[in-house]
N, C-alpha and C positions, 0 to 999 in steps of 0.2 A: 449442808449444815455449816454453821459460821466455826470459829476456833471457839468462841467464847459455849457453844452448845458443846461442843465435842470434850470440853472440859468440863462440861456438869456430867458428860457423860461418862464419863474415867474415875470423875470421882465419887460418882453413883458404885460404876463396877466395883472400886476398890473397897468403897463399903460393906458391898454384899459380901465378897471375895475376906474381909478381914473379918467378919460375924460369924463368916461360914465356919473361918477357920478356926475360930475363938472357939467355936461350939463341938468340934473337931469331926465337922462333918463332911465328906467327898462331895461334890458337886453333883455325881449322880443321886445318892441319899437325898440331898438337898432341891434336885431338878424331882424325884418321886415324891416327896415329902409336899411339893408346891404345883405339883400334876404340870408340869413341864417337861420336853424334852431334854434331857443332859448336853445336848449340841448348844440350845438355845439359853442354858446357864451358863456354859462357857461364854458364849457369845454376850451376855448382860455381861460379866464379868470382864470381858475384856472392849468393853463400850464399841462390840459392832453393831448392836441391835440398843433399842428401848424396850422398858417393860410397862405394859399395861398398870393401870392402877389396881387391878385385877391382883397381878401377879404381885407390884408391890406390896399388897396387904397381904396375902399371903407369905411372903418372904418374912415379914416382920413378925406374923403370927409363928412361923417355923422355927425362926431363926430369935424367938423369944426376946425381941426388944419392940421398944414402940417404935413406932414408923418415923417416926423425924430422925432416928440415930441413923438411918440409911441417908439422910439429906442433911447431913450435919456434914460439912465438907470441909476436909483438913487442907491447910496451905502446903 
């Protein structure tokens, strides 16, 4: 994967990772909440892994905002 990927990928994680915490929920709550393993929310979080479109609608549905605020990517 090139830098310019790896950087939508960080700034993916840091979205979910800032919603989560807005909402003030643990990552495990969050990984049972979206029927994910808590390894594999860490992992979105910390852009080792992608998330399905699957998962991302559910994140948005969980994590109570529309789905573009996860792809809104701050400088």
């Amino acid at each position: 994967m090139d830098k310019l990927q790896i950087e939508k990928y960080e700034a993916f994680g840091a979205n979910v990772y800032y919603y989560r915490r807005k909402r003030k929920l643990t990552q495990e709550r969050l990984a049972e909440m979206v029927h994910i393993e808590p390894n594999h929310m860490s992992n979105i979080e910390l852009a080792k892994v992608g998330a399905s479109l699957d998962v991302v609608f559910r994140l948005a549905d969980a994590l109570e905002i529309p789905v573009q605020k996860l792809f809104e990517f701050r400088d």
